[in-house]
C-alpha positions in Angstrom: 267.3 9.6 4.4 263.4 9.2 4.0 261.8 6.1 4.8 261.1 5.4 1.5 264.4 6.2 0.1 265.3 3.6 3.0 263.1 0.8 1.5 264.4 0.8 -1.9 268.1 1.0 -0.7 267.5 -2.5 1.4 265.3 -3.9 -1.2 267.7 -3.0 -3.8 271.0 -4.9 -1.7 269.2 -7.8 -0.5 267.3 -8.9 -3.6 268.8 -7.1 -6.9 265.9 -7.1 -8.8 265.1 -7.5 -12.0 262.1 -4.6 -11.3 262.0 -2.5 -8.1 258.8 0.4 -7.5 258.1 1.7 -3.8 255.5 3.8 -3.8 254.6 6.0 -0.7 250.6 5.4 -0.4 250.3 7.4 2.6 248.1 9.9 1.1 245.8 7.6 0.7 245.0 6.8 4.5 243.8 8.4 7.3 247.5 9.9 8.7 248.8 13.1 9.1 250.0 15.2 5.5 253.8 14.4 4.5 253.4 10.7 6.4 255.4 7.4 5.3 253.9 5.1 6.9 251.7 3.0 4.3 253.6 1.8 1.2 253.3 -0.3 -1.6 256.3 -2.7 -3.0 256.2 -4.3 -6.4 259.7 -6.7 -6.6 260.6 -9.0 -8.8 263.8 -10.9 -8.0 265.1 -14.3 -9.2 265.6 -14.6 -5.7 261.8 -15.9 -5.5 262.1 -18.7 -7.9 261.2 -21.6 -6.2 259.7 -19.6 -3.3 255.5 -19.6 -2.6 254.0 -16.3 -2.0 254.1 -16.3 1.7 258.3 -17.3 1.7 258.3 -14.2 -0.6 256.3 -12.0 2.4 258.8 -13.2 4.8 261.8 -12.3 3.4 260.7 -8.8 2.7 259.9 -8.5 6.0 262.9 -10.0 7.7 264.5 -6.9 5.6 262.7 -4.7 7.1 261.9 -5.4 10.0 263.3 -1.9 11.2 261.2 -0.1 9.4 258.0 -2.1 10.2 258.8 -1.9 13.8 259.1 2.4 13.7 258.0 4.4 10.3 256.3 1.9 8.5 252.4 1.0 9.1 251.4 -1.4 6.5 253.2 -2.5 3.4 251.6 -3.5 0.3 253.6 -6.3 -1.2 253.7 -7.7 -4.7 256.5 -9.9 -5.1 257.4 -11.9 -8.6 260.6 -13.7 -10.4 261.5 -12.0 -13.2 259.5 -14.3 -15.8 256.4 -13.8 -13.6 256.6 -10.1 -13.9 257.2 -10.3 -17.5 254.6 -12.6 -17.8 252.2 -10.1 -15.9 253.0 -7.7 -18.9 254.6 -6.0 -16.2 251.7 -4.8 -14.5 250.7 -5.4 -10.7 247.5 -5.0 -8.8 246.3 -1.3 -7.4 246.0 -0.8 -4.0 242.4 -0.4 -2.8 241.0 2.8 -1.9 241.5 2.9 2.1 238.1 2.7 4.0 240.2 1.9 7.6 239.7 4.8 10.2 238.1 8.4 9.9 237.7 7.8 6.2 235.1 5.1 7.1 233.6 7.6 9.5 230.2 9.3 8.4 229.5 6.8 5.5 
């Protein structure tokens, strides 16, 4: 199983969102072709009513803590209840164009 396949599987058990995207942003860092190590996670779960922001973070990453401590490098995390999300029109933030490492290099 890929390690993004991975994420979505745990995501998808632990939280049953309402909305679940993984998106494998590798491709936009400086790591070899084919890597999963950067990803981007847009959940939103009425598990996170009542929660702050931060509570959110940590419960994602008690879940996957596995993958953070092997595979995965840095996670991108936007995390909303299901009226949140709706009330974002469904829409979350892009992830910035990486600037970290060679691709900084010779600016």
């Amino acid at each position: 199983m890929d390690t993004q396949q991975e994420i979505e599987e745990r995501l998808s058990a632990a939280f049953s969102p309402a909305y679940l995207e993984v998106v494998n942003e590798s491709h936009m860092h400086s790591v070899p072709e084919n890597s999963q190590t950067h990803f981007r996670v847009v959940l939103a779960s009425d598990v996170f009513s009542g929660q702050r922001k931060v509570a959110r973070h940590q419960a994602v990453y008690a879940e996957l803590a596995a993958q953070l401590e092997g595979p995965v490098h840095a996670l991108a995390l936007h995390t909303y209840t299901p009226e949140e999300w709706r009330d974002r029109s469904q829409q979350a933030p892009q992830s910035p164009d990486c600037l970290g490492g060679s691709n900084a290099e010779g600016s």
